[in-house]
N, CA, C and O of each residue as an XYZ file, in Angstrom:
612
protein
N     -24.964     30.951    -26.977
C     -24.433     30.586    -28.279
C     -24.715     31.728    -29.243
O     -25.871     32.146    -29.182
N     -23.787     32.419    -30.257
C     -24.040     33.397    -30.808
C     -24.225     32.971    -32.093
O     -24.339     34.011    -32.741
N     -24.319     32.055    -32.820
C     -24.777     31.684    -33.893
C     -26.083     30.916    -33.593
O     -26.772     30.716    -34.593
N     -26.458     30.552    -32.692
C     -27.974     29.912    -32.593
C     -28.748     30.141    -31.470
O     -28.386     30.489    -30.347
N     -29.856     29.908    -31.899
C     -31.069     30.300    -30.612
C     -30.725     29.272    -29.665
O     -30.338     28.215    -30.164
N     -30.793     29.363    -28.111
C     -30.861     28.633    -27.299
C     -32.242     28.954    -26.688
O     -32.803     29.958    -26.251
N     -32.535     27.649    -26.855
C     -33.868     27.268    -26.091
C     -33.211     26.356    -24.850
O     -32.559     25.312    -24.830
N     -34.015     27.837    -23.200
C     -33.597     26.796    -21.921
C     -34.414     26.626    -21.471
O     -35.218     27.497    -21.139
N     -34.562     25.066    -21.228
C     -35.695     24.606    -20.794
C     -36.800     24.413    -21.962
O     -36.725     24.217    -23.175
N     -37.862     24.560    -21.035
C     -38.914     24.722    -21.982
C     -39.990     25.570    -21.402
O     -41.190     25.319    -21.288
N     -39.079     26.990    -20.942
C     -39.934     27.970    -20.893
C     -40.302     28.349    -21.836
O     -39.696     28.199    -22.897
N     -41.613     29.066    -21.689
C     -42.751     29.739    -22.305
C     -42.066     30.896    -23.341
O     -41.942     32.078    -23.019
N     -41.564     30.224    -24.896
C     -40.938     31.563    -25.861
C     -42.249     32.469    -26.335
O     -43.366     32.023    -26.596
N     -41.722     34.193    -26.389
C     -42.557     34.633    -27.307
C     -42.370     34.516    -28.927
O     -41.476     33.835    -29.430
N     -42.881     34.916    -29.330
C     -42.933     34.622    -30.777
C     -42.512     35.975    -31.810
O     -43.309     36.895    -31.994
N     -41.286     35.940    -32.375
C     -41.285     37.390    -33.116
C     -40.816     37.272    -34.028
O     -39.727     36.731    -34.220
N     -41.646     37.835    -34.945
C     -41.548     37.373    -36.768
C     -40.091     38.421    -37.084
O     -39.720     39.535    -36.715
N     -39.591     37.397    -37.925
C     -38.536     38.267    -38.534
C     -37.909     37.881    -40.190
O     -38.290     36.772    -40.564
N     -37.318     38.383    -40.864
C     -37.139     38.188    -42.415
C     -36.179     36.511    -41.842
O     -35.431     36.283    -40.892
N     -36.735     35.598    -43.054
C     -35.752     34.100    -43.180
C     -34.666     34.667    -42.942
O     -34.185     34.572    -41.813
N     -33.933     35.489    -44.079
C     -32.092     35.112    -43.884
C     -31.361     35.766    -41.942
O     -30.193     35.658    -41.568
N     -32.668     36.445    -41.035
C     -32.534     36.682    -39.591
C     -32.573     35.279    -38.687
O     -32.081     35.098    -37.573
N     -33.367     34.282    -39.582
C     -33.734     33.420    -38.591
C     -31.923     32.096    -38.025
O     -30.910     32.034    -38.722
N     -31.997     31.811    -37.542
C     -30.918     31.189    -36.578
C     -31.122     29.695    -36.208
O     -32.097     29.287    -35.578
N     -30.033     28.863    -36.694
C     -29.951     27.751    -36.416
C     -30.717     27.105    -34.849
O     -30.267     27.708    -33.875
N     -31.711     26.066    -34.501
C     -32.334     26.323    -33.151
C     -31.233     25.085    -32.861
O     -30.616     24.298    -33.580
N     -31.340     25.392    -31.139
C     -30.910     24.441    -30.629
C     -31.506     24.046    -29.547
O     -32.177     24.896    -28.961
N     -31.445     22.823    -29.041
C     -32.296     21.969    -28.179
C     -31.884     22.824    -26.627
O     -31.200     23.829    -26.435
N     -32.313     22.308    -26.082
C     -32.607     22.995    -24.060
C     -31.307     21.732    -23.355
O     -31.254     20.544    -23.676
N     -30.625     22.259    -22.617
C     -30.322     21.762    -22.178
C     -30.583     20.416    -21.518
O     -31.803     20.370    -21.358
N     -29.953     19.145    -20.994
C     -30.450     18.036    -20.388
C     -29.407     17.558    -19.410
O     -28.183     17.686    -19.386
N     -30.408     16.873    -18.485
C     -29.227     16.510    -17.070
C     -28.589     15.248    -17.949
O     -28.509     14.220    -17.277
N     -28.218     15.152    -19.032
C     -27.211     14.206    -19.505
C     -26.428     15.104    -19.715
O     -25.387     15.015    -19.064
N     -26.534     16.121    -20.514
C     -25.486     16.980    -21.051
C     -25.130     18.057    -20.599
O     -25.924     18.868    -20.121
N     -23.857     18.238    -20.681
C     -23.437     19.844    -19.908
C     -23.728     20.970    -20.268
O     -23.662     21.929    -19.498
N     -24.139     21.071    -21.612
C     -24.692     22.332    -22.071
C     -26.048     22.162    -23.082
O     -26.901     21.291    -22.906
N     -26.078     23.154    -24.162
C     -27.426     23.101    -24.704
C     -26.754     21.839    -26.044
O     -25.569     21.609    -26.285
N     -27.765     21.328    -26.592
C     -27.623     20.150    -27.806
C     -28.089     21.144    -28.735
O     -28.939     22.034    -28.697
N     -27.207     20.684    -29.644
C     -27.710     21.044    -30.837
C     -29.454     20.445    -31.509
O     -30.097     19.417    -31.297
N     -29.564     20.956    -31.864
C     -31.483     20.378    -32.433
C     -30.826     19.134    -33.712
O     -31.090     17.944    -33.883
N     -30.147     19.823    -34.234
C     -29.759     18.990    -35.296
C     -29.812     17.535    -35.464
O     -30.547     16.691    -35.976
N     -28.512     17.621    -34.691
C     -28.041     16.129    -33.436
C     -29.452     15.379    -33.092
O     -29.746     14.224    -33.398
N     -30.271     16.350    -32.361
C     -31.298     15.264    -31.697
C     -32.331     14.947    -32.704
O     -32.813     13.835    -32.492
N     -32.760     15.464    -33.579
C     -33.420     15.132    -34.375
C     -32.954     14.254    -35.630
O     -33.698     13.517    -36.277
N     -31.840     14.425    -35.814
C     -31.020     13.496    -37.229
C     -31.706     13.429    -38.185
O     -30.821     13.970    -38.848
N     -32.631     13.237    -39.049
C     -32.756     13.228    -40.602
C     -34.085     14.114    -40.539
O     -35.234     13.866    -40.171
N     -33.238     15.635    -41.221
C     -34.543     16.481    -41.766
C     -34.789     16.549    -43.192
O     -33.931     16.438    -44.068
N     -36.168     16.761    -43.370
C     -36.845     16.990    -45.369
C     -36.999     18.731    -45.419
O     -37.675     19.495    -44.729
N     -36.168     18.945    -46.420
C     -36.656     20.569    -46.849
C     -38.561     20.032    -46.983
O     -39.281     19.057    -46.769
N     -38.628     21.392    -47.459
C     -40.390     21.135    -47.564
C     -40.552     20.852    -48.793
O     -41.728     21.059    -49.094
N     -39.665     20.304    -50.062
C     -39.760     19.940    -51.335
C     -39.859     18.451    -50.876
O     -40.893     17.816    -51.081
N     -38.729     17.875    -50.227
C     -38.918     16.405    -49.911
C     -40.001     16.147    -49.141
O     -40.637     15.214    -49.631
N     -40.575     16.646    -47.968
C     -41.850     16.676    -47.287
C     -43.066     16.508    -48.316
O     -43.743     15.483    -48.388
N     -43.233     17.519    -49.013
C     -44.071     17.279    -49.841
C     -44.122     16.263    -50.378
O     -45.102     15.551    -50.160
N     -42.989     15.775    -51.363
C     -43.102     14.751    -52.455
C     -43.537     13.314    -51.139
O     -44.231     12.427    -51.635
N     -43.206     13.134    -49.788
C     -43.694     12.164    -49.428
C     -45.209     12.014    -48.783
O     -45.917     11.016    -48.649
N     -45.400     13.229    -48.480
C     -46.881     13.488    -48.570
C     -48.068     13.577    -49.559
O     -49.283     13.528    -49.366
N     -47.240     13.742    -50.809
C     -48.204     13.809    -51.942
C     -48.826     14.880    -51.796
O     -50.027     14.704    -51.590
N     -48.354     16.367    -51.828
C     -48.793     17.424    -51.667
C     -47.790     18.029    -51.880
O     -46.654     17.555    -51.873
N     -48.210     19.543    -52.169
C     -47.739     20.501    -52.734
C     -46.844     21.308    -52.045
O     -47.186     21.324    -50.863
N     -45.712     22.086    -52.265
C     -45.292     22.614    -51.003
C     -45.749     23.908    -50.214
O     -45.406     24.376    -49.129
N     -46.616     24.287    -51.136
C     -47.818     25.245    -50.512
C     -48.604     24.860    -49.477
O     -48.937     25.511    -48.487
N     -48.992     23.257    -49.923
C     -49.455     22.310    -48.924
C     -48.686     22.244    -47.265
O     -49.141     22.379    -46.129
N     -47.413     21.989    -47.779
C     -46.387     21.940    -46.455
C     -46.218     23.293    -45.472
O     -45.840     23.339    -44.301
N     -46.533     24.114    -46.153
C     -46.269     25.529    -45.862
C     -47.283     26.247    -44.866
O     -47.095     27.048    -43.950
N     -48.570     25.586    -45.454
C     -49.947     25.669    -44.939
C     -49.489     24.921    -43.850
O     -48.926     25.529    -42.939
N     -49.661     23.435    -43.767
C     -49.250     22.808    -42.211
C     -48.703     23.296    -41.553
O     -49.048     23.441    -40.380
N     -47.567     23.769    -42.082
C     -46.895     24.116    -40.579
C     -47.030     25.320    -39.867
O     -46.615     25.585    -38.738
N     -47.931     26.322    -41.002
C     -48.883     27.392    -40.661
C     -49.893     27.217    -39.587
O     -50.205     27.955    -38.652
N     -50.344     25.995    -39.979
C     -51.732     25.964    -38.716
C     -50.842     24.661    -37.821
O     -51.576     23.817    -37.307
N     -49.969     24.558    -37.709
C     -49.351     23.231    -36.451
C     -49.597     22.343    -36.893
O     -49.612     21.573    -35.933
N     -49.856     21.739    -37.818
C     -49.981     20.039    -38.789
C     -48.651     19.456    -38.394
O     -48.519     18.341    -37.887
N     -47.727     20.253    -38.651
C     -45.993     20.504    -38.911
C     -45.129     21.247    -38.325
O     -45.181     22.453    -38.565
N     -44.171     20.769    -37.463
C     -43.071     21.411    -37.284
C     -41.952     21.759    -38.061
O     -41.568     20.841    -38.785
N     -41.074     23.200    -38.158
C     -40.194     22.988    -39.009
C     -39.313     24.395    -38.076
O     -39.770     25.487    -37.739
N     -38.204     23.929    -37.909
C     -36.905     24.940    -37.667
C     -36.098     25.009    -38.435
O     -36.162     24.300    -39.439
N     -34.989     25.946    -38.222
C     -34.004     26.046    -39.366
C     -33.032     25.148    -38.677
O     -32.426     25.834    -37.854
N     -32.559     23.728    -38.654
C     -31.639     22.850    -37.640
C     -30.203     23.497    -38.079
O     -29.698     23.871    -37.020
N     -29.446     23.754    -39.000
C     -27.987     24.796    -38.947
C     -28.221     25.974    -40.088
O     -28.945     26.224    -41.051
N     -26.962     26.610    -39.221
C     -27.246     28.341    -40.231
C     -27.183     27.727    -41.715
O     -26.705     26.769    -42.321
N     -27.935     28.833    -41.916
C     -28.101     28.579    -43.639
C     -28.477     27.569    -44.247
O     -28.406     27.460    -45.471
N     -28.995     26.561    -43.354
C     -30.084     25.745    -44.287
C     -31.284     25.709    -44.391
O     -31.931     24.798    -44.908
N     -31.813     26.975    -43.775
C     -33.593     27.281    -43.941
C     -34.308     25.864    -43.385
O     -33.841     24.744    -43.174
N     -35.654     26.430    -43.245
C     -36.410     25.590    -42.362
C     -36.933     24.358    -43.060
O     -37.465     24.390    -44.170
N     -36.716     23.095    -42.222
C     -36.780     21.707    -42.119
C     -38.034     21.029    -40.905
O     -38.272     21.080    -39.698
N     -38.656     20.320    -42.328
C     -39.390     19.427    -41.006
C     -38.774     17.528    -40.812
O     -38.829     16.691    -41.714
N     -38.296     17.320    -39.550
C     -37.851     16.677    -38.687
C     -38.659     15.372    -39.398
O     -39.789     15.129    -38.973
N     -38.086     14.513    -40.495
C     -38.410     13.231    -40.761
C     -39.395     11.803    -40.004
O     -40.074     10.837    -40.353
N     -39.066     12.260    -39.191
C     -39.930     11.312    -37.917
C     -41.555     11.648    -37.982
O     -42.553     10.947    -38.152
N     -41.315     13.170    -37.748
C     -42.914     13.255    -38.339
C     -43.546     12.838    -39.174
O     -44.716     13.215    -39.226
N     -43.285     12.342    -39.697
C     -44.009     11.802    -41.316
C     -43.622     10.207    -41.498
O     -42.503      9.711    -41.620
N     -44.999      9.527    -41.477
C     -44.978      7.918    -41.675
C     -46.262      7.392    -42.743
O     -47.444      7.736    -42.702
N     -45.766      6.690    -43.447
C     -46.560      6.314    -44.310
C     -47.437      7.403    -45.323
O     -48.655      7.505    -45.474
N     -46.595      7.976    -45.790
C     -47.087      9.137    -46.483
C     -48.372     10.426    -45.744
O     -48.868     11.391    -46.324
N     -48.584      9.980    -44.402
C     -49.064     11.228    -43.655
C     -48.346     11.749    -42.656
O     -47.211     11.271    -42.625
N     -48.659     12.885    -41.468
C     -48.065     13.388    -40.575
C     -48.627     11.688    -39.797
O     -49.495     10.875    -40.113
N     -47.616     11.756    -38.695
C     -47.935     10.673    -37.629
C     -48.983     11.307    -36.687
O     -48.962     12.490    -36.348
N     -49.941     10.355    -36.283
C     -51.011     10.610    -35.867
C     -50.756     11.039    -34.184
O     -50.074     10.497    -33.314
N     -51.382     11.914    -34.172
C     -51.257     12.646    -32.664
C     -50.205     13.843    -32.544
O     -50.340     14.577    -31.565
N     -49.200     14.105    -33.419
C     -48.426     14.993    -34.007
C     -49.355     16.527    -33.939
O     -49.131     17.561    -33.310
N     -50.348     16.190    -34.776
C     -50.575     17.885    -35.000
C     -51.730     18.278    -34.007
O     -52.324     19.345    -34.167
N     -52.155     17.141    -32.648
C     -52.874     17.448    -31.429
C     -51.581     17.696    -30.262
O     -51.962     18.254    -29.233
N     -50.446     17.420    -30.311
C     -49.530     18.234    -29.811
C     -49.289     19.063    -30.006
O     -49.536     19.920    -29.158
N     -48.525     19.521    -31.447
C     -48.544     20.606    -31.012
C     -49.022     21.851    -31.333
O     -48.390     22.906    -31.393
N     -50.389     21.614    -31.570
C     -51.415     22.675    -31.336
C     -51.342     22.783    -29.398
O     -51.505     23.817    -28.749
N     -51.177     21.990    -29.077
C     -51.601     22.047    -27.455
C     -50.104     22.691    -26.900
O     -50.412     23.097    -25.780
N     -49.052     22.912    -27.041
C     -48.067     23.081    -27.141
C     -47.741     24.613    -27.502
O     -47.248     25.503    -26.810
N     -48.250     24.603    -29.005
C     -47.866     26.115    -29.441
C     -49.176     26.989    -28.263
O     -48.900     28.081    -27.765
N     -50.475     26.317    -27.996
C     -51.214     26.945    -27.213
C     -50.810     27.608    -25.809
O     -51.431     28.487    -25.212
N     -49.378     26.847    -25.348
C     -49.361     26.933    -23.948
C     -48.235     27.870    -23.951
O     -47.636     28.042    -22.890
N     -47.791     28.634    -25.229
C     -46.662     29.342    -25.315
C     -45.206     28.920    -25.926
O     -44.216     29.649    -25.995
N     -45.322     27.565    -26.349
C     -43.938     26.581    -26.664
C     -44.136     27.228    -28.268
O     -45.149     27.533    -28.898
N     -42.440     27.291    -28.657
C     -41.947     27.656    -30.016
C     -41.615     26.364    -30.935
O     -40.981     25.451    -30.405
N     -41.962     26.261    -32.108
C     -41.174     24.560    -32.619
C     -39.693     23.891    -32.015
O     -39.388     22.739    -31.710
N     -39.030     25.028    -32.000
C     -38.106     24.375    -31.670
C     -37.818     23.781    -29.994
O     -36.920     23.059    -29.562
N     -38.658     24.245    -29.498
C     -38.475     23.827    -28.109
C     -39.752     22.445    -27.982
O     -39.745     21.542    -27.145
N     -40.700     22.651    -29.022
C     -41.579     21.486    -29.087
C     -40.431     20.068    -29.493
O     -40.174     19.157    -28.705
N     -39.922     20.190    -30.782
C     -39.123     18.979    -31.395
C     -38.241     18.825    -30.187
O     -37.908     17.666    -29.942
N     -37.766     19.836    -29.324
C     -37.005     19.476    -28.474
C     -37.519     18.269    -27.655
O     -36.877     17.229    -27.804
N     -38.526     18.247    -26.853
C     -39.390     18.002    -26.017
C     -39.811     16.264    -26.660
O     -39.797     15.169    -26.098
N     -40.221     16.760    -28.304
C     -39.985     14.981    -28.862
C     -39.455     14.197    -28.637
O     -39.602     13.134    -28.034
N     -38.283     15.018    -29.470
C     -36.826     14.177    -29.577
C     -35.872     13.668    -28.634
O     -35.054     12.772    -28.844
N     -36.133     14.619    -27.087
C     -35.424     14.276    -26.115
C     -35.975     12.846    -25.128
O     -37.041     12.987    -24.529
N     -35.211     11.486    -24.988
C     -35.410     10.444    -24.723
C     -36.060     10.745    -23.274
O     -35.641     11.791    -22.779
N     -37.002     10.034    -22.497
C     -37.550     10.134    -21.632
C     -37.542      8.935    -20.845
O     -38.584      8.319    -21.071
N     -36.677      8.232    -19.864
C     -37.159      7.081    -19.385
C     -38.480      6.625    -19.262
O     -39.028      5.787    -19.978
N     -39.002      7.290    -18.211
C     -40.214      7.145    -17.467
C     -41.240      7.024    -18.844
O     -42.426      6.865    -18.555
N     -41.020      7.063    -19.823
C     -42.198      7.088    -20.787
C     -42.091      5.438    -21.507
O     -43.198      5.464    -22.046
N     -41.781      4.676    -21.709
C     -40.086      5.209    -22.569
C     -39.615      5.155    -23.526
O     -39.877      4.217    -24.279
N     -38.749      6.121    -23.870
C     -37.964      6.261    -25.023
C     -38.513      7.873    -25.395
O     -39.218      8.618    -24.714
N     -38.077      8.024    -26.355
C     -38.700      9.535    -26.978
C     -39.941      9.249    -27.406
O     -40.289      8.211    -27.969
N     -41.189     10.999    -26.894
C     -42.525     11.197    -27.123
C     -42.500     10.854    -28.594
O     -43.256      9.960    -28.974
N     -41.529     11.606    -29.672
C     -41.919     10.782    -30.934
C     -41.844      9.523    -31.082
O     -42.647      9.192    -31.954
N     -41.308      8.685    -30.688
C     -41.548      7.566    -30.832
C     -42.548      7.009    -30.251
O     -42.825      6.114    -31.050
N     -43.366      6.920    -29.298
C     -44.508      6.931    -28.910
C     -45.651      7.342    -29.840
O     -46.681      6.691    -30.014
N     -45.456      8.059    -30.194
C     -46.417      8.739    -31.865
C     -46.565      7.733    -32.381
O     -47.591      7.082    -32.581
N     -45.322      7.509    -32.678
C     -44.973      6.525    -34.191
C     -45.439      5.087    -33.757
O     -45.432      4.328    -34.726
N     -45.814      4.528    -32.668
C     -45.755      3.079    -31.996
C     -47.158      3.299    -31.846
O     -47.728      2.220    -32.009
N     -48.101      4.372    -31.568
C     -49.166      4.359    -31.434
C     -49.559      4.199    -29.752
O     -50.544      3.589    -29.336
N     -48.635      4.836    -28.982
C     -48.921      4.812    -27.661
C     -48.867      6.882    -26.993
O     -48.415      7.621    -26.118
N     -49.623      6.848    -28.114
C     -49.399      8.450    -27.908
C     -50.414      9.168    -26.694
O     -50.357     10.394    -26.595
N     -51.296      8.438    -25.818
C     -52.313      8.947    -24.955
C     -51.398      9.311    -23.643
O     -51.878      9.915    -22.683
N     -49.687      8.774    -23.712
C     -49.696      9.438    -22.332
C     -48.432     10.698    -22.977
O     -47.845     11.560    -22.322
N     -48.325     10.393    -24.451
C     -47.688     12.065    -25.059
C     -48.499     13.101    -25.009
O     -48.015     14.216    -25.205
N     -49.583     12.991    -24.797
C     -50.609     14.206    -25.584
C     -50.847     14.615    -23.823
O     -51.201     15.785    -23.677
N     -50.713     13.887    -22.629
C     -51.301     13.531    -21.181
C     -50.744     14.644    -20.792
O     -51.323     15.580    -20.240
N     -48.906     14.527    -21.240
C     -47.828     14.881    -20.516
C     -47.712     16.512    -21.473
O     -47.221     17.419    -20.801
N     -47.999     16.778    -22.489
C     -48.241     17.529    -23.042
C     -48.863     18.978    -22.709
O     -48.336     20.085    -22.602
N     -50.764     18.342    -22.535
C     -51.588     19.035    -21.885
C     -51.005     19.608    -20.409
O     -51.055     20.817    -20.184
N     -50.423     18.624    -19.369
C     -49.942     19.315    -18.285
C     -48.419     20.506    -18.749
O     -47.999     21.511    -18.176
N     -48.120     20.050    -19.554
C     -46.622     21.208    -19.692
C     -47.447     22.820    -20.088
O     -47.271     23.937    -19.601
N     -48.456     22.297    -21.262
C     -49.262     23.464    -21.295
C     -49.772     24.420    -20.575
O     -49.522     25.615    -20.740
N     -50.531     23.945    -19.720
C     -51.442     24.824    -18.763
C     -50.895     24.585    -17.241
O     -51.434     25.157    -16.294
């Protein structure tokens, strides 16, 4: 795709800093449902700039900025030219959802980029079931963080 990053799979991305207006709409990894790569957009559905993030966190967007600095927070740019977004789901009851920022610290540890992490959320999983974020959010997150640790190492 020449307007967006394709993330395949969820091999191991390196990481290479570059100026915002370089950065590129992400898109999700392919899935044996779909014939090609998903858009991130699509799978994630309702993102907060980091002004709305904030205001539901009750923090600053320096605050938001910081998180997603140290992995509190995920945030990609989901289409060109709308700068980076963190993925609504993360955030319940005015905090990050719990077990969120022990992923993906364990995650960014094992070589995974945000966007191939939200991928990995957002993408529905029978065998679990339903999507790892939702598991967060339900409070059955010991076999997200399980399945996690093994993708890692």
């Amino acid at each position: 795709m020449t307007d967006g990053v394709t993330v395949v799979g969820l091999a191991h991305q390196a990481w290479h800093s570059c100026r915002v207006e370089e950065t590129r709409a992400a898109v999700a990894p392919e899935t044996p449902e779909t014939s090609g790569p998903v858009d991130l957009a699509d799978l994630v559905g309702e993102w907060l700039d980091w002004s709305q993030a904030a205001d539901l966190l009750h923090v600053s967007v320096s605050k938001v900025r910081q998180l997603i600095r140290e992995n509190q927070l995920a945030a990609v740019v989901p289409t060109p030219g709308a700068g980076q977004k963190v993925p609504a789901a993360l955030l319940q009851d005015g905090l990050v959802v719990k077990g969120v920022p022990g992923v993906l610290t364990v995650l960014h540890d094992g070589g995974y980029d945000d966007a191939a992490i939200l991928a990995w959320l957002f993408t529905p999983d029978d065998s679990l079931p339903g999507r790892p974020i939702d598991a967060l959010r339900e409070n059955r997150g010991s076999e997200v963080k399980r399945r996690a640790q093994a993708m890692a190492f």
